[in-house]
One Martini backbone bead per residue (centre of mass of N, CA, C, O) as a GRO file, in nm:
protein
  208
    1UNK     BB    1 -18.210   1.520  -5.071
    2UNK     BB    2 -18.180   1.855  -5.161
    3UNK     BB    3 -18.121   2.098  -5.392
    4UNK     BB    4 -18.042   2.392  -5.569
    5UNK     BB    5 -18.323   2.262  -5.746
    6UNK     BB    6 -18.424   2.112  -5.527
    7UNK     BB    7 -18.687   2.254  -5.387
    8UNK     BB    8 -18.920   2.462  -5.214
    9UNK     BB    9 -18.889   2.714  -5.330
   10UNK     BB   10 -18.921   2.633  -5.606
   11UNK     BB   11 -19.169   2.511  -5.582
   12UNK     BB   12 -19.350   2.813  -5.473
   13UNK     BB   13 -19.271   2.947  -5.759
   14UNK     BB   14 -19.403   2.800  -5.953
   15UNK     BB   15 -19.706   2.765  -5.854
   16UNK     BB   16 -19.753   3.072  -5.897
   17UNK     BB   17 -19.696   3.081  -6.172
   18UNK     BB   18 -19.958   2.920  -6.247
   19UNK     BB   19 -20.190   3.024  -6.037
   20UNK     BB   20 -20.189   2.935  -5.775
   21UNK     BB   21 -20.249   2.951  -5.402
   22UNK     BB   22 -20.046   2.691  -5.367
   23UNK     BB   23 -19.830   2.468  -5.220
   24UNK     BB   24 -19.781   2.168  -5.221
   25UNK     BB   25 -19.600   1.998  -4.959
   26UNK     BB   26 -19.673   1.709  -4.972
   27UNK     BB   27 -19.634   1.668  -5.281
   28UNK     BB   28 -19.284   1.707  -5.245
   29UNK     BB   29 -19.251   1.520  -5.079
   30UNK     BB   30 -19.351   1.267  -5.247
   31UNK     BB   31 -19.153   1.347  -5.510
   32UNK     BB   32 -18.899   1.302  -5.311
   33UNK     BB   33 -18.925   1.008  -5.250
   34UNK     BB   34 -18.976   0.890  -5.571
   35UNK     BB   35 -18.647   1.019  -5.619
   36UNK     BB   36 -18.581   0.823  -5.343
   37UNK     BB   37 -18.571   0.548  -5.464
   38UNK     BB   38 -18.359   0.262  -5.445
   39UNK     BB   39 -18.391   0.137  -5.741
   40UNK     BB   40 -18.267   0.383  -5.822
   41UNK     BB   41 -17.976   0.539  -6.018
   42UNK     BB   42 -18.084   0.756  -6.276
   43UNK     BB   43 -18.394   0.839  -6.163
   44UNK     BB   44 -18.322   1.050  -5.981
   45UNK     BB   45 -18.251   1.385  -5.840
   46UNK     BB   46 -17.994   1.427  -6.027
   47UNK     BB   47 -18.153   1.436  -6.249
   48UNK     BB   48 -18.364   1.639  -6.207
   49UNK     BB   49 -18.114   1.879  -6.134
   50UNK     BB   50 -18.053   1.850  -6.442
   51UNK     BB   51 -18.306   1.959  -6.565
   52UNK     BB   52 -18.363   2.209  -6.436
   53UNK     BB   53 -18.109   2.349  -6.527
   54UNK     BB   54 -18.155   2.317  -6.826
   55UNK     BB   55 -18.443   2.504  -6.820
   56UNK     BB   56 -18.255   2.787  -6.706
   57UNK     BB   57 -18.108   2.803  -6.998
   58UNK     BB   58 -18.428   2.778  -7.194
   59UNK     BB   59 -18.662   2.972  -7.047
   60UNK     BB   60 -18.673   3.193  -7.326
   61UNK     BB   61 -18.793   2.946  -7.537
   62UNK     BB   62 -19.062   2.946  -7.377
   63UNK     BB   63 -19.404   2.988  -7.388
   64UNK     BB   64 -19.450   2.767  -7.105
   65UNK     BB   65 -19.225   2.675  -6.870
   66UNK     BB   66 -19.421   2.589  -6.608
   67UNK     BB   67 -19.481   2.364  -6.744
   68UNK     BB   68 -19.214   2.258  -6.804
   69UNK     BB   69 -19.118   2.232  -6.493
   70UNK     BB   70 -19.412   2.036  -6.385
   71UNK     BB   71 -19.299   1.802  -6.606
   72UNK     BB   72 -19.050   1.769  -6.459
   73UNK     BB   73 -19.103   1.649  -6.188
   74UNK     BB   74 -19.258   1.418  -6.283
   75UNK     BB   75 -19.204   1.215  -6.526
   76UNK     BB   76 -19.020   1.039  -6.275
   77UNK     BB   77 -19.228   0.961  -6.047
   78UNK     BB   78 -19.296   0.685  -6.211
   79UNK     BB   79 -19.063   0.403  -6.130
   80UNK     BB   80 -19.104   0.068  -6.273
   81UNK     BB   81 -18.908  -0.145  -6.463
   82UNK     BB   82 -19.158  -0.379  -6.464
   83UNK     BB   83 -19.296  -0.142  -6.636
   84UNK     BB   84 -19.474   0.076  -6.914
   85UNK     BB   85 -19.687   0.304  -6.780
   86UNK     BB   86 -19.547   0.539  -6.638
   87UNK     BB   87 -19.622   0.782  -6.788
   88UNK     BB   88 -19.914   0.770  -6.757
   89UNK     BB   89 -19.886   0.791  -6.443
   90UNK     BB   90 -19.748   1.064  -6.441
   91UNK     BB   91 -19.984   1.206  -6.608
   92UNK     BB   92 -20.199   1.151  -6.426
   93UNK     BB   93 -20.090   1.288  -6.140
   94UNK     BB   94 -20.055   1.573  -6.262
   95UNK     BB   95 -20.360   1.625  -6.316
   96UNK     BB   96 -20.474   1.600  -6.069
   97UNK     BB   97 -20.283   1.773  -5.910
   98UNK     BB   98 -20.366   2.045  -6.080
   99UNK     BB   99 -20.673   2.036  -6.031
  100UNK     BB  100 -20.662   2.068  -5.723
  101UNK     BB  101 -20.517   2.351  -5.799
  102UNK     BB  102 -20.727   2.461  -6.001
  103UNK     BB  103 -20.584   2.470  -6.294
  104UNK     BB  104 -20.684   2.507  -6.607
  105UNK     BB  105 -20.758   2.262  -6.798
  106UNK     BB  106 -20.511   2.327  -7.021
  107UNK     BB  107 -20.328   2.265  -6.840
  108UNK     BB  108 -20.351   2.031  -6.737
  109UNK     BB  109 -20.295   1.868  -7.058
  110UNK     BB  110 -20.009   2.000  -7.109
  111UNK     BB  111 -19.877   1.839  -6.892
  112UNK     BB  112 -19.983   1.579  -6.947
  113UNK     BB  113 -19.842   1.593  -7.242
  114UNK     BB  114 -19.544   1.644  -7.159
  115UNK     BB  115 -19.510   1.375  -6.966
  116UNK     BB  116 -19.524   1.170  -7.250
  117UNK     BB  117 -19.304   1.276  -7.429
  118UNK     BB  118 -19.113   1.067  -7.261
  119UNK     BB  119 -19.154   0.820  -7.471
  120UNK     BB  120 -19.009   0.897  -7.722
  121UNK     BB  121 -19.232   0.773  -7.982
  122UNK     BB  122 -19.291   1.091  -8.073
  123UNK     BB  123 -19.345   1.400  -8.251
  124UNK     BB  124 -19.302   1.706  -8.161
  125UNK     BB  125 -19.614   1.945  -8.106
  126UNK     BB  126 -19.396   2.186  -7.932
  127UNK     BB  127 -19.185   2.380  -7.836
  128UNK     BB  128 -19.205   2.252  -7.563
  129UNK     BB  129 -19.186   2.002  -7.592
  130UNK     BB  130 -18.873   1.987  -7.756
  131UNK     BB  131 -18.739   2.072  -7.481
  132UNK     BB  132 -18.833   1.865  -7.292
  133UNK     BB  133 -18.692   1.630  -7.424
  134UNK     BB  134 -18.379   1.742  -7.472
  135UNK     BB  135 -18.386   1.754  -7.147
  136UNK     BB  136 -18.402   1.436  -7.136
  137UNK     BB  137 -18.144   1.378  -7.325
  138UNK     BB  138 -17.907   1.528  -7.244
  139UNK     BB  139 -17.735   1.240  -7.142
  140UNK     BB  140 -17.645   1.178  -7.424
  141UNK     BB  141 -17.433   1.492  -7.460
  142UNK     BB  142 -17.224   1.429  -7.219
  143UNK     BB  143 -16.965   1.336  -7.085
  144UNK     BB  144 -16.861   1.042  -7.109
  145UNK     BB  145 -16.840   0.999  -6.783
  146UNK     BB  146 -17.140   1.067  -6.735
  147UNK     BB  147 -17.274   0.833  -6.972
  148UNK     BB  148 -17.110   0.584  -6.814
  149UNK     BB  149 -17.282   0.639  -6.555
  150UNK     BB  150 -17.579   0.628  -6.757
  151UNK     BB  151 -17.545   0.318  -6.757
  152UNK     BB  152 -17.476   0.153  -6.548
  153UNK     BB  153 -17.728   0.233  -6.403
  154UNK     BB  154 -17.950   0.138  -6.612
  155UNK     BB  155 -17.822  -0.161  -6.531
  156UNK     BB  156 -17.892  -0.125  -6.238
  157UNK     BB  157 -18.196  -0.122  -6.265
  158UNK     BB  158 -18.186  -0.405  -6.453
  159UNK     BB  159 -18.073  -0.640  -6.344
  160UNK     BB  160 -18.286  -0.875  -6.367
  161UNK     BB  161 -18.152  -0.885  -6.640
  162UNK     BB  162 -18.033  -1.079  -6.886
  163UNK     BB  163 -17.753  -0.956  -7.022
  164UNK     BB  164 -17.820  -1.035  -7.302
  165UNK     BB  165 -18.090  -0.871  -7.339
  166UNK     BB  166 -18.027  -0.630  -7.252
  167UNK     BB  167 -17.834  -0.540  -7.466
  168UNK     BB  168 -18.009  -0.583  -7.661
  169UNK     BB  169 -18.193  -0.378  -7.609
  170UNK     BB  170 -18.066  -0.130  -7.583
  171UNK     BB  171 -17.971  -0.100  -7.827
  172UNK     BB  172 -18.201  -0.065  -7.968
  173UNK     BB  173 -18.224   0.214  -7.874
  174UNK     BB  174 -17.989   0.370  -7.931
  175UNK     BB  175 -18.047   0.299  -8.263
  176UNK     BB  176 -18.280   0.467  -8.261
  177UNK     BB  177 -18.144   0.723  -8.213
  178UNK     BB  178 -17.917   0.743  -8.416
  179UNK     BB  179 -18.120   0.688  -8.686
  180UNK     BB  180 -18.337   0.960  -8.678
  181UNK     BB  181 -18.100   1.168  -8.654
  182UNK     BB  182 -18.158   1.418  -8.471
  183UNK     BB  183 -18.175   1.401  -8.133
  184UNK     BB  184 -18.233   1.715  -8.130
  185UNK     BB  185 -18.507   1.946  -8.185
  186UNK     BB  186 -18.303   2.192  -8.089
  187UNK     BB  187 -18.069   2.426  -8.163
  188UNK     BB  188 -17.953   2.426  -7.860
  189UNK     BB  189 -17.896   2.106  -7.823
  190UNK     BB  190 -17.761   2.045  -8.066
  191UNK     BB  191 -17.490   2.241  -8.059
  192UNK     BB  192 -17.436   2.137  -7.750
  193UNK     BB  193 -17.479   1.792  -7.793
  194UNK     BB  194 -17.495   1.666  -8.078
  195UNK     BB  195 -17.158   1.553  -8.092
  196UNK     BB  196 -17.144   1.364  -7.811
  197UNK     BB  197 -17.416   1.182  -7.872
  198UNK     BB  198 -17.250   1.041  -8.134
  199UNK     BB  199 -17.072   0.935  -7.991
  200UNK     BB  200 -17.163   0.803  -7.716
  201UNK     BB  201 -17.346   0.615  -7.905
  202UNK     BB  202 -17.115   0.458  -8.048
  203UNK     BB  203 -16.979   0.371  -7.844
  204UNK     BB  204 -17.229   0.197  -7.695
  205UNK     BB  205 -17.260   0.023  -7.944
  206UNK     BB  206 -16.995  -0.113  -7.900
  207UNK     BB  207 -17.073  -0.293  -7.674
  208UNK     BB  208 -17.368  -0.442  -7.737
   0.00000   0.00000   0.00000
């Protein structure tokens, strides 16, 4: 099921803004199979139109929107627990659907390396990276019970990991995120979510 933002018209819309001659429909319902596969818990549907909405409150702050709009679609398109290289293969699908549609190599290149981003590894080389980063971890930044929610799910995505590793690892992540510094790259999302990102941290390293 689409909602408010995650619909074909708006599907149609991007791509247009793209410079695309159309917008491919199987390849929506594709990606819209894979945020509604049974698995998914916390990186379903409900995630992409929550960021897609973050998109339309800071759209006016990017470079290039439609790139970073159509790297938002892709970026947890392919979410396999048990796998390492999801973003990578949703970068590699995203360059492939780009170029399918003929869209200008550059494009191609820029969205690819967009939805690398959110491996959230290396810190971002332009204002639309650093978009798509914050508007990525702003569930970090959620009101707690946003954020008590998007903790439960991530431990039901990985069930099958034994609850003293999970808590290890977890741990070790949020931890990474707390000590880095700003949790947010871009002034609007500091402003906006950086006191209860900092807030909801440290309450959920004190559980782990």
């Amino acid at each position: 099921m689409t909602g408010k933002f995650v619909c074909i018209s708006r599907w149609k819309r991007l791509w247009s803004a793209l410079g695309a001659a159309h917008a491919d429909e199987t390849l929506f319902r594709s990606i819209i199979s894979k945020y509604s596969e049974s698995h998914r818990k916390y990186h379903t549907l409900r995630h992409l139109e929550e960021c897609l909405s973050h998109l339309d409150e800071v759209r006016h702050l990017a470079v290039r929107p439609a790139e970073i709009e159509l790297a938002l679609w892709f970026h947890d398109a392919i979410y396999d627990v048990r796998r390492r290289d999801n973003e990578e293969r949703s970068a590699e699908w995203i360059r492939a659907s780009a170029e399918a549609a003929s869209l200008p190599a550059e494009v191609c290149d820029r969205v690819h390396d967009l939805v690398l981003v959110t491996r959230h590894n290396t810190d971002p080389k332009s204002a639309d990276e650093a978009i798509l980063a914050d508007i990525d971890l702003s569930i970090l930044g959620a009101t707690p019970q946003r954020f008590d929610e998007y903790e439960t799910s991530i431990r039901e995505e990985y069930n099958w990991v034994p609850r003293l590793v999970f808590d290890f690892k977890r741990r070790s992540i949020l931890d990474e995120f707390r000590r880095r510094g700003p949790v947010f790259r871009t002034a609007h999302f500091a402003q906006r979510f950086g006191r209860q990102a900092r807030e909801n941290l440290d309450r959920s390293l004190g559980k782990h």
